[in-house]
N, C-alpha and C positions, 0 to 999 in steps of 0.2 A: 475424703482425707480427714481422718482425727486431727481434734485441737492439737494434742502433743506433733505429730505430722507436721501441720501449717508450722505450730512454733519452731520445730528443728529446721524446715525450710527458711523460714525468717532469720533466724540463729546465723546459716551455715549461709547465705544470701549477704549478709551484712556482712562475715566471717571473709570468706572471698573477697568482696568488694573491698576492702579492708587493705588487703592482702592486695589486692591487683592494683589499689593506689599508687602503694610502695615499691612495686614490680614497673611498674610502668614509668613513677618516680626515679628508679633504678635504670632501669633497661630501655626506656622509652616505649614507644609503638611496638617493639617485636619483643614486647615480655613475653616469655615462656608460660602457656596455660597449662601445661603439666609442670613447671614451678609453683605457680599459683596453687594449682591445687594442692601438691603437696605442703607446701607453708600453710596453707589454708586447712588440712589436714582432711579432705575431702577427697575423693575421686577425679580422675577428667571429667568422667560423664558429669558428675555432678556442676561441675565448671559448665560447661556446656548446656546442660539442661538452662543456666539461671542466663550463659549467656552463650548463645548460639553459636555468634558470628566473632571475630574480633571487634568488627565497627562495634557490635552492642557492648563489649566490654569499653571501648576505649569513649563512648557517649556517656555508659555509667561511671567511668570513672571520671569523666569531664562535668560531668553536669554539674557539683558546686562551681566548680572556677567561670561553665557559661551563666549561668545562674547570677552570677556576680558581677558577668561583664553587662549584661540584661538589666539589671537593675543601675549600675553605671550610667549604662546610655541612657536611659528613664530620666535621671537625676539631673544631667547633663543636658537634653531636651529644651531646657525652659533658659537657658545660657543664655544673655543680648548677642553674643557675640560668635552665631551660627558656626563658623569658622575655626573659631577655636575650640567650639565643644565637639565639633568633630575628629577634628586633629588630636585632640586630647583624650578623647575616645580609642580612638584608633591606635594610638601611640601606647595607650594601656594594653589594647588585644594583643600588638604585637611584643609588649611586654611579658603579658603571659603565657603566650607561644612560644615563647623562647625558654621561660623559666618552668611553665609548666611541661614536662615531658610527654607524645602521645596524645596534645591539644591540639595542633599542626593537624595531625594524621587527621584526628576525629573531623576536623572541619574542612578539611581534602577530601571525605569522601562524595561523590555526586548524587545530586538529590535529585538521583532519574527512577528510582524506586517509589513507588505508585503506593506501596504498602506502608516502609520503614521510611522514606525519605531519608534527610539528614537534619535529625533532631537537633543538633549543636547548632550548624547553619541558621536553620528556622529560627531556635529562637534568638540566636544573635542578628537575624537579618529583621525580623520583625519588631526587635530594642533596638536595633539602627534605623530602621528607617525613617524617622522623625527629625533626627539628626542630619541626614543625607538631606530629605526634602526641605531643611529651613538652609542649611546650606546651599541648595542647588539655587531656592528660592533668590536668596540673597545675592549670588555670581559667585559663590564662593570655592564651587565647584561644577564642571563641565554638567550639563543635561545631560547627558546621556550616561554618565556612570552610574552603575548600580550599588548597591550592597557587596552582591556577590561579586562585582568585580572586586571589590575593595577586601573582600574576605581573604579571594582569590590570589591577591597579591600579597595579601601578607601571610598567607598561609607558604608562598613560597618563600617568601624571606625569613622565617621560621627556618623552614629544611633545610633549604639552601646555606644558612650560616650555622647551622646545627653541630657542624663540624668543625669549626672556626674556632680558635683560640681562645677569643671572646667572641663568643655569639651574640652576647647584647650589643655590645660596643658594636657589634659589623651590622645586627640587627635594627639598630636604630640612626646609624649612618646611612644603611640600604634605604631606612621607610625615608627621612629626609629629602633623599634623592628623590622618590616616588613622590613627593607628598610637592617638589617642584616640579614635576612633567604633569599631574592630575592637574595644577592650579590654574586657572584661564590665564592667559596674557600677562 
């Protein structure tokens, strides 16, 4: 592949991803990749060649917003007060679940793929779990929940009120409610 080649690939990559933000922004999880393409001013194939699957589109268009939650939970990690850098973590994820469109989906998908996993998961499970463990440490949360159950759950309560009037408003009523049946005693 010629220089000129790479660059138009780079170009027309960024071009799409551009594009699939605002579609996805739009439309949620079931943007249209022949929309995409044609705003994007490219081919389907071309859509597809850069992103295969839908999951790969909706991880590439996720990844600043996990990126953000990842470095969040980091930040939050070093907190005295185990418990609430959790919550306060979490209560963010499912803020941008809701507001971000097509973030739900992305981190719905099951990381039983050997090859792709679920990139989103990963790195939000791996910026959680610091958090989780000085929590669990503390009593501040049951032994035995995980990450992913906790992803798990708010990943529903994203779709679940997706439809709702107020999504936030029912979205952060719903985690409340979760966040008293998770808490020991």
């Amino acid at each position: 592949m010629s220089d000129h080649q790479r660059a138009d690939a780079k170009r027309n990559f960024a071009r799409i991803l551009a594009v699939a933000e605002e579609e996805v922004a739009a439309q949620g999880a079931g943007a249209s990749l022949e929309q995409i393409a044609r705003t994007a001013g490219v081919g389907s194939a071309t859509v597809r060649r850069h992103f295969p699957t839908r999951r790969a589109l909706l991880e590439a268009v996720s990844h600043r917003r996990i990126a953000a939650l990842a470095a969040r939970a980091r930040e939050l990690a070093d907190e005295a007060d185990s418990r609430a850098a959790l919550l306060t973590w979490l209560g963010e994820v499912v803020t941008y679940c809701v507001t971000a469109r097509g973030l739900a989906t992305a981190l719905s998908y099951p990381d039983t793929d050997p090859v792709h996993g679920n990139g989103c998961a990963v790195t939000l499970g791996e910026a959680a779990a610091p958090l989780l463990r000085n929590a669990a440490r503390d009593g501040a949360v049951a032994q035995d929940v995980t990450v992913s159950d906790l992803l798990t759950v708010i990943v529903g309560i994203a779709l679940g009120t997706e439809h709702h009037p107020d999504p936030a408003a029912e979205a952060n009523r719903l985690f409340r409610l979760v966040v008293a049946g998770v808490s020991p005693g």
